[in-house]
N, C-alpha and C positions, 0 to 999 in steps of 0.2 A: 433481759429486763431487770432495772435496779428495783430494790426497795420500794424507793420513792414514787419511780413510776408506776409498781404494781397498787400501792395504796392509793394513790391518786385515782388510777382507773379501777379499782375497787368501792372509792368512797362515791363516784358521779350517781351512781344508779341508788347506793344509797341514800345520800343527798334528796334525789327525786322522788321517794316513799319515805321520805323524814315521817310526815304527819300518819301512815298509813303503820310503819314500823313501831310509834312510840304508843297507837291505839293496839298494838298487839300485845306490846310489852304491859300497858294498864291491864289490859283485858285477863292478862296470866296472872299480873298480881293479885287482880280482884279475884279471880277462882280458887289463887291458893292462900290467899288470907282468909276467903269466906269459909272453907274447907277447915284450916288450922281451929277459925273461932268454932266455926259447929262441933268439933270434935272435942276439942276443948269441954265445950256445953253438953257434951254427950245427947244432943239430938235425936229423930229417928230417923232410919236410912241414912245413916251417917253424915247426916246435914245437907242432904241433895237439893233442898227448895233453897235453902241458902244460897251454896253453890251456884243453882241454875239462874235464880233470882241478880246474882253481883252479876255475873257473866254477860246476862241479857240485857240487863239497864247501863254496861257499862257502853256507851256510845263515843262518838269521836272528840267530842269537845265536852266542858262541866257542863254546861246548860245542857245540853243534849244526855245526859246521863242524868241532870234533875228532872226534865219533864220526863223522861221515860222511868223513872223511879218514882213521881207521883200516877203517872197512870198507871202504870202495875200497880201501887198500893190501893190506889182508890177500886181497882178492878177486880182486885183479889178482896177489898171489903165488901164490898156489892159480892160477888158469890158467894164467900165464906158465910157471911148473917145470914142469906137468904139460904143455901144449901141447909147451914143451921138448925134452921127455922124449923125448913119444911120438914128434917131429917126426925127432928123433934118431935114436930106434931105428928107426922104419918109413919106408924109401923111399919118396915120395910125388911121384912125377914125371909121374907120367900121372893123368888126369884122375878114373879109379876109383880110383884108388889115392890119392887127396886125397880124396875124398870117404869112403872108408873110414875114412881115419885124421880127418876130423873128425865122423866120426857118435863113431868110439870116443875124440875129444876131448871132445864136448857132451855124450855122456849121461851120463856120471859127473858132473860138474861141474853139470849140472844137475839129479840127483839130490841133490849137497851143495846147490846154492842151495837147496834145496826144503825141504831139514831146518834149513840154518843160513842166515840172512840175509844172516850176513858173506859169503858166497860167491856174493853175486846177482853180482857182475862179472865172477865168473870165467869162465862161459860165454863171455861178449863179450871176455876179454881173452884166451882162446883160439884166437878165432878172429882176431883182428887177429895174433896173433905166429903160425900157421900159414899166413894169407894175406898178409898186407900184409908181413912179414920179408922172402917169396919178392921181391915187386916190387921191394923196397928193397935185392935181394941180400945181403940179410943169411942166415945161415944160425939156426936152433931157437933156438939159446942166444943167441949171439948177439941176436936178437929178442926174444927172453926177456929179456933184462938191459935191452936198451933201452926196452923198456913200462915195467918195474917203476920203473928211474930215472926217466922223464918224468912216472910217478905220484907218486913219491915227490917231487918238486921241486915239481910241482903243488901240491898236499897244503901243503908246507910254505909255497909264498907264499901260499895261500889261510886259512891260520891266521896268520900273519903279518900279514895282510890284516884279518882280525878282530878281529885282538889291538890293530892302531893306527890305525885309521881309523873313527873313529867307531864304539867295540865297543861291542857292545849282551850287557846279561849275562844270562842264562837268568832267575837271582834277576829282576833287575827288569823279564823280561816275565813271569814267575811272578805277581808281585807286583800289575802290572796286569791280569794276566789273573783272580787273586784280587779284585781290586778289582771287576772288570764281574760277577762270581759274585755277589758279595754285593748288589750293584745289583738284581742280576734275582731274587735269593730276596726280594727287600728288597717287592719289588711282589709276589710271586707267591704266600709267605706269608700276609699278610690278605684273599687273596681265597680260597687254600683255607679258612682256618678260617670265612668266611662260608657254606661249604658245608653247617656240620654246624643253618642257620638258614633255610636258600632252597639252590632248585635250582641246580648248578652243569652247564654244558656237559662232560660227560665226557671228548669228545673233544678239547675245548682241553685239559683239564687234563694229559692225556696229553702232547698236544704240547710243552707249558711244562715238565713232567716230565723230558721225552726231550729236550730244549733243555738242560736245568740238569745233565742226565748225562752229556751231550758235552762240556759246557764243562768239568766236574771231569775227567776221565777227561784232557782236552788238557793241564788244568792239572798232572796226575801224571805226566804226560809231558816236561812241562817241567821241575818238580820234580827229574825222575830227571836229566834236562839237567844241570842244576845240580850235581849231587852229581859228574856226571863232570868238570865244567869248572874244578871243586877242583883238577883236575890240572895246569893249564895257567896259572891265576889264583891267585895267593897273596895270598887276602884274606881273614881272618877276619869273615865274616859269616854270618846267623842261615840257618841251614838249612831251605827254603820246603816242606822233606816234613811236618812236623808240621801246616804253615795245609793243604796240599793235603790229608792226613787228615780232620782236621778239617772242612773244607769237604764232604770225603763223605760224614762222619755225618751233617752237617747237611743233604746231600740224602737222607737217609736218613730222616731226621725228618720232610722233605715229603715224600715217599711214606706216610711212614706214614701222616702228617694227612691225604693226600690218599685215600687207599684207607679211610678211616673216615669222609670229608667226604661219601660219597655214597649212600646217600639221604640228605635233612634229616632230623633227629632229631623225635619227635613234636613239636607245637606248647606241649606243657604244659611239657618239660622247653627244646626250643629259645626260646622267650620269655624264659625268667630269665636261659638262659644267652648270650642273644644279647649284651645291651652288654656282661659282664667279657670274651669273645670277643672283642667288636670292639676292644676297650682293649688287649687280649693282642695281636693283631694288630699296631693303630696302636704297642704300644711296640715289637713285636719288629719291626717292619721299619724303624723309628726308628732301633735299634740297630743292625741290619744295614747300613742306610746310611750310617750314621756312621762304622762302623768302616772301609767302601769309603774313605769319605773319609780318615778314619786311614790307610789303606794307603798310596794315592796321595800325601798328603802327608807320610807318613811319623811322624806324629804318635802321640800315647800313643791309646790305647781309650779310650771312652766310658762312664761308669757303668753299672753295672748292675740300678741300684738302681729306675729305674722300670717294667725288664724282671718284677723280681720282686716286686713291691710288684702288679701288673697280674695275674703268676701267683698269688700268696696270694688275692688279690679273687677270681680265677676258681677256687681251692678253696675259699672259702669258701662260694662261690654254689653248688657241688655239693654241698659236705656240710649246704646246706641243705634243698637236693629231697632229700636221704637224711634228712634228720630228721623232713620233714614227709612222708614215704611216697612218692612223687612217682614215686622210680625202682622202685617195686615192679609198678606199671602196665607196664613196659616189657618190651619181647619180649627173651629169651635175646641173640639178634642186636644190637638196639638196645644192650644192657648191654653187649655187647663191644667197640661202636662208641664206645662212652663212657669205658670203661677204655682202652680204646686210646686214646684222644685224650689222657686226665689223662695217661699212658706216654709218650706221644710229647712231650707239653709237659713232663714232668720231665727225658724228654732232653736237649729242646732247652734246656733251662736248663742243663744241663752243660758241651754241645756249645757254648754262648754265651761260659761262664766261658776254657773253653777256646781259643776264639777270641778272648776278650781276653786273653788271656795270648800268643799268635803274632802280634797286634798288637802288642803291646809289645817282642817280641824284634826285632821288623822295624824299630820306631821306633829300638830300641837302639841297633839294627845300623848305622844309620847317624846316630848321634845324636839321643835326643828330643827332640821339640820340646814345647813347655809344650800342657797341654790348651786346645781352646778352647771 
């Protein structure tokens, strides 16, 4: 084996943990800058809240390292005053007498984590400024001030950290994680509509269902990443809440096809309608994968034109079993099964245009490139 082809099959796998390797490498930097700075500062316990503080908030993307660096600080303010406080007003020198004043430190505190998120740390940073202060002689406030600082400097090189060393932007794991969405509708689309022709496994469909509402759901997560990371990143680019919208209608569309694909339709009406079906299918996951590809390279959308040219062929083929009686034969149920599907595919024609349109703002956003 040459050189070249050992590097090659060395670089594919790293390729594939790009984004996972360059969050590890952040993550080292931020321990060992926050480490250098506390030492520096001559800290106590040799700058460990620092330390633990960069490490913890450094997340995968900037936005995701800003909100979790405002809720740790906001978390650690909420414990540290209130531990403070209490540590201040009540004498805590004997052993009941500590233990009283942190049962009346943690149940408040942990009643707010319970209602507000931002306050999951304050329990924990209560009880470091009423215990660990005592060891380090420090006194309430005292201890209080020096939590909130060593979170507050954490925080700051752990977003500093983000911001220049290889930052990774919510937008463009939005953007990927939109891409893999479309990939997996791209296959899972023409084997629902093969459902309303032949028997389909109920409980895969499920599975594939509940697979493609995790992935949106992560994707409107990052979405919302994004829109806070405007804060910190001043870069006019296309805002990735419209594709994440969109990508839910369009799981919305396979539930619907999927919840009418089961039972097959009789044999007299599933016969005619099986090839405009499968053409529907073969264009709409065409499309779908094209536009994946669109996303990742950043390029315009794909026409639309053999998506609907596929759908007119598939009304024309119904309004023919409606000329020739065809759908008169058909149970109450079957006929709902049937409107539903045309409903669902007029959606999906919408929810299509629409996703060529959040294509193009993506391509904009970062210059388009010529169709290919």
């Amino acid at each position: 084996m040459d050189k070249l082809t050992f590097w090659r099959q060395l670089s594919r796998p790293l390729s594939a943990y790009r984004p996972q390797l360059r969050f590890s490498l952040r993550m080292t930097v931020a321990g060992l800058l926050a480490l250098i700075v506390a030492r520096s500062l001559a800290l106590p316990l040799h700058g460990l809240w620092v330390v633990l503080t960069a490490v913890v908030v450094t997340q995968m993307s900037v936005a995701g390292s800003l909100r979790a660096t405002i809720e740790y600080i906001v978390g650690t303010l909420g414990g540290a005053i209130y531990a403070g406080a209490i540590g201040l007003l009540i004498p805590h020198t004997t052993a009941v007498a500590q233990g009283a004043v942190l049962a009346l430190t943690i149940m408040p505190l942990a009643f707010a984590a319970a209602i507000n998120p931002n306050f999951r740390v304050a329990p924990f940073s209560a009880v470091l400024v009423l215990l660990l202060g005592g060891q380090l002689g420090e006194g309430p406030v005292e201890s209080a001030f020096t939590r909130l600082s060593e979170v507050v400097l954490g925080g700051a090189i752990a977003i500093a950290v983000s911001l220049l060393v290889f930052p990774e932007r919510a937008r463009s794991l939005g953007v990927e994680a939109a891409a893999r969405i479309l990939e997996r509708m791209a296959k899972v689309l023409p084997e629902l509509l093969t459902g309303f022709t032949r028997a389909l496994d109920a409980g895969e469909i499920q599975r594939v269902q509940n697979d493609v509402g995790v992935a949106v759901t992560a994707l409107q997560e990052i979405a919302a990443e994004a829109g806070r990371e405007r804060l910190v990143v001043f870069a006019r680019e296309p805002d990735p809440a419209p594709l994440a919208r969109t990508l839910l209608r369009l799981r919305h569309d396979l539930v619907m096809i999927g919840r009418a694909a089961t039972p097959p339709l009789p044999g007299a009406v599933a016969q005619p309608l099986g090839p405009p079906l499968t053409r529907v299918g073969a264009d709409a996951g065409d499309f779908l994968r094209r536009n994946a590809s669109a996303l990742a390279l950043r390029r315009s959308p794909p026409s639309l034109q053999a998506v609907e040219a596929s759908l007119q062929a598939f009304d024309a083929a119904v309004s023919a079993l409606r000329g020739e009686g065809v759908t008169r034969s058909l149970s109450s149920g079957e006929v709902e099964r049937l409107f539903a599907l045309g409903f669902a595919l007029e959606q999906l024609h919408r929810n299509f245009a629409d996703l060529a349109r959040c294509v193009h703002e993506c391509a904009r956003g970062v210059g388009a490139k010529s169709r290919s």
